[in-house]
N, C-alpha and C positions, 0 to 999 in steps of 0.2 A: 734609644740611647738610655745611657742610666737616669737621666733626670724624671724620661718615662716609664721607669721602672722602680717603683720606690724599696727600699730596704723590705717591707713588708709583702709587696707583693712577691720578691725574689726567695724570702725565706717561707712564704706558702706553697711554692712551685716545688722548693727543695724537699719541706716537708710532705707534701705531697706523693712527690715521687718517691721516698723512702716507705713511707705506708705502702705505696703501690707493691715496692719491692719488699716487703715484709709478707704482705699478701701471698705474692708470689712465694717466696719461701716455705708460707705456712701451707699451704696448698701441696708442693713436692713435699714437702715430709709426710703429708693423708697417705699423696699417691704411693712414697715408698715403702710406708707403715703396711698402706693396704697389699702393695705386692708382698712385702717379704710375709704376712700374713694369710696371703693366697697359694702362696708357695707351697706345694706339697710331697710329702719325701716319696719319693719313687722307688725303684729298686735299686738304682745307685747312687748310694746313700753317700758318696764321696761330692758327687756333682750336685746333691741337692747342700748338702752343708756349704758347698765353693760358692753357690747362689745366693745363699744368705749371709753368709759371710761380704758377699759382697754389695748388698744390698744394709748391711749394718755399717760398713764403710761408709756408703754413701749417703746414709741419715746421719752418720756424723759429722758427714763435711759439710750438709747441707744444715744443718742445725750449729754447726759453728759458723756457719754465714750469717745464719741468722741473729746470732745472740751480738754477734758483731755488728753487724746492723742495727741492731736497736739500740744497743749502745754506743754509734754513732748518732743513730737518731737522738735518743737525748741526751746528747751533748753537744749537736748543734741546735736543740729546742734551749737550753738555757740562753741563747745569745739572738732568740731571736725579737727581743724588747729590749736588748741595752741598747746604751745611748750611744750614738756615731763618735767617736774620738777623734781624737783631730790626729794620733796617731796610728798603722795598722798592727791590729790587736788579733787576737781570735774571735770569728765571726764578723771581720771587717770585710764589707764589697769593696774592692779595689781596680780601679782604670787607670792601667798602666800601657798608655798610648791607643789603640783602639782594642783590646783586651780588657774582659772580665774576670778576676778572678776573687774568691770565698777562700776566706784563711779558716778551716776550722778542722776537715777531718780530707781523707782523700777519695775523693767518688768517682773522679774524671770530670766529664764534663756532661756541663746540664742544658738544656735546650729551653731559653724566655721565649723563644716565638720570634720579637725581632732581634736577638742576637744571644749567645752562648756564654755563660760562665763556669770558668773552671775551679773545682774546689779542690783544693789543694790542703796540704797537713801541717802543721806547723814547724814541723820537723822534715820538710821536704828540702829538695837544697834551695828551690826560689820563695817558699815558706822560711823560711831560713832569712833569706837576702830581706823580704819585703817587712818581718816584724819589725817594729818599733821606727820605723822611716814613717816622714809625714807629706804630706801634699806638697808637692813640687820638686823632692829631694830627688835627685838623678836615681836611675836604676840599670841596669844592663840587663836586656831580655831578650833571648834567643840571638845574644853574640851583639846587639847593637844597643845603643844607647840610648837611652832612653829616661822618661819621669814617670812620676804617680802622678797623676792629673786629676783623680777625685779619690775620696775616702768617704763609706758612707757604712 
């Protein structure tokens, strides 16, 4: 439960697995550096340019992942030493009936070991509902009614 999961250890988990996924990123872009680099013109020079063409596509989407990433990364490192508010903020954990959810970018969901928090964006439509509401104020989640029951 969240009382055994403190604020801290939730935002080591998170950061964590964003390093992980940054790694990975930096990794496919070697790989695809190194292929379109290994790439060699043949005699038909139409299907070798389609190759690298399409391999400079794909360092760009993988390198606009990445730069997105890290710029989610820090910008949920800034929140991950404020202080709990007694309202939900950006980078507030929130237990809304047996559900975890992190107000700050949107990743999906994250895996604590005994139970799962969803990060959500601020700008999301239940990102949306949950700012500025405080502990105990009703919510309506997935069609039924429901409250905030911690804020941390």
């Amino acid at each position: 439960m969240i009382r055994e999961l403190s604020r801290a250890k939730v935002y080591e988990r998170l950061l964590s697995e964003l390093s992980l996924r940054e790694e990975f990123y930096r990794a496919e872009l070697a790989r695809l550096q190194e292929s379109k680099s290994a790439d060699t013109k043949s005699s038909a020079g139409d299907k070798f340019e389609t190759s690298r063409e399409m391999i400079a596509q794909e360092i760009a989407k993988v390198d606009h992942s990445l730069q997105s990433l890290i710029s989610n990364r820090k910008f949920m490192e800034e929140f991950a030493d404020q202080e709990v508010s007694e309202t939900v903020r950006n980078g507030s954990i929130i237990r809304v009936g047996d559900q975890l959810f992190l107000l700050g970018v949107s990743l999906g969901e994250l895996d604590l070991g005994l139970e799962k928090i969803f990060l959500l964006s601020r700008s999301s439509p239940f990102g949306i509902i949950l700012f500025g509401l405080k502990k105990n104020d009703p919510v309506q989640f997935m069609g039924k009614p429901n409250q905030i029951n911690e804020i941390l």
